[in-house]
N, C-alpha and C positions, 0 to 999 in steps of 0.2 A: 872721542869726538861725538858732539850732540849731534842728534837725529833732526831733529826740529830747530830750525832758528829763532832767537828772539824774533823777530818777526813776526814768523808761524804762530808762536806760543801769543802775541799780541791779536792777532786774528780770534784767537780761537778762545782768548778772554773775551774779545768785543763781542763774540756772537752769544757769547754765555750772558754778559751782561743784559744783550738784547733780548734774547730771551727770556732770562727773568722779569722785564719791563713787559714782555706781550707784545715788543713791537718787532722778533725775527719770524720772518715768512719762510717758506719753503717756495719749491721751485711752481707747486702749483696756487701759491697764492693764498694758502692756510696758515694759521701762526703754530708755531714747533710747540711741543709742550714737552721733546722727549731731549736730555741733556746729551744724549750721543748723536741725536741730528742737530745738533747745535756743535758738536765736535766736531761732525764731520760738514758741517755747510762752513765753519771757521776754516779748517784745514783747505777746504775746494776754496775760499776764497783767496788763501796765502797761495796755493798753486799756479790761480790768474794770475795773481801781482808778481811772481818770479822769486817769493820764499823758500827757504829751503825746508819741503818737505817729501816725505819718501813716495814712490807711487803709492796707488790705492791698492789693499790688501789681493782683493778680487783680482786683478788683472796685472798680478807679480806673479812671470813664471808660466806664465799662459801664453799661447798664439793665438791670437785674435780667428786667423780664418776656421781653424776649430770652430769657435763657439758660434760665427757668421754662420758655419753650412748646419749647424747645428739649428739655431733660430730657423732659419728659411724654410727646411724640413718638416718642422715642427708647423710653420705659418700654413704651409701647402698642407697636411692634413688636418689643420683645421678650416679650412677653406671648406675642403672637398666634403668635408660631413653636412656643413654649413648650408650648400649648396645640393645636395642631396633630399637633406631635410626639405629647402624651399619648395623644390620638383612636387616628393610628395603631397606637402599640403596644398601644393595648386593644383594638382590631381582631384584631389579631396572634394572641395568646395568646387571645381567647376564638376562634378561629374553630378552633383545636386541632388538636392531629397523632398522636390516636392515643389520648391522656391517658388517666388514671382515669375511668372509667362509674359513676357511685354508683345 
């Protein structure tokens, strides 16, 4: 049994064709230049339309809220250094080295 339907496998010609023309984009608006993002924006587009194609590699086998508390964690120490930093440089420059007297 195929993995891909003709369908999928027409998807994933058309984005290749597009690409060869210069006129397939990516999500942020750039033209692809790379033949495996042109696989994989064909494959996400058979996905929309209801082709039969397999999940995506990344998130076969996984439990989402893993990687959720995982990202969050990750966001919140970098917040916190972020924030940290700020302090000190406002520190910095108001504590002054001579500056204008108004």
């Amino acid at each position: 049994m195929a993995k891909y339907s003709k369908k999928s496998q027409d998807y994933v010609e058309s984005a290749m064709h597009r690409k060869k023309r210069g006129t397939l984009k990516s999500g942020s608006g750039k033209s692809v230049k790379s033949p495996k993002q042109a696989i994989a924006i064909g494959l996400s587009e058979a996905r929309e339309k209801g082709a039969k194609v397999p999940e995506k590699s990344g998130t076969a086998g996984k439990s989402k809220s893993k990687s959720k508390s995982k990202s969050k964690s990750k966001a919140k120490s970098k917040s916190k250094s972020k924030t940290a930093s700020k302090s000190r440089g406002a520190s910095r420059s108001s504590s002054g080295r001579g500056g204008r007297k108004s």
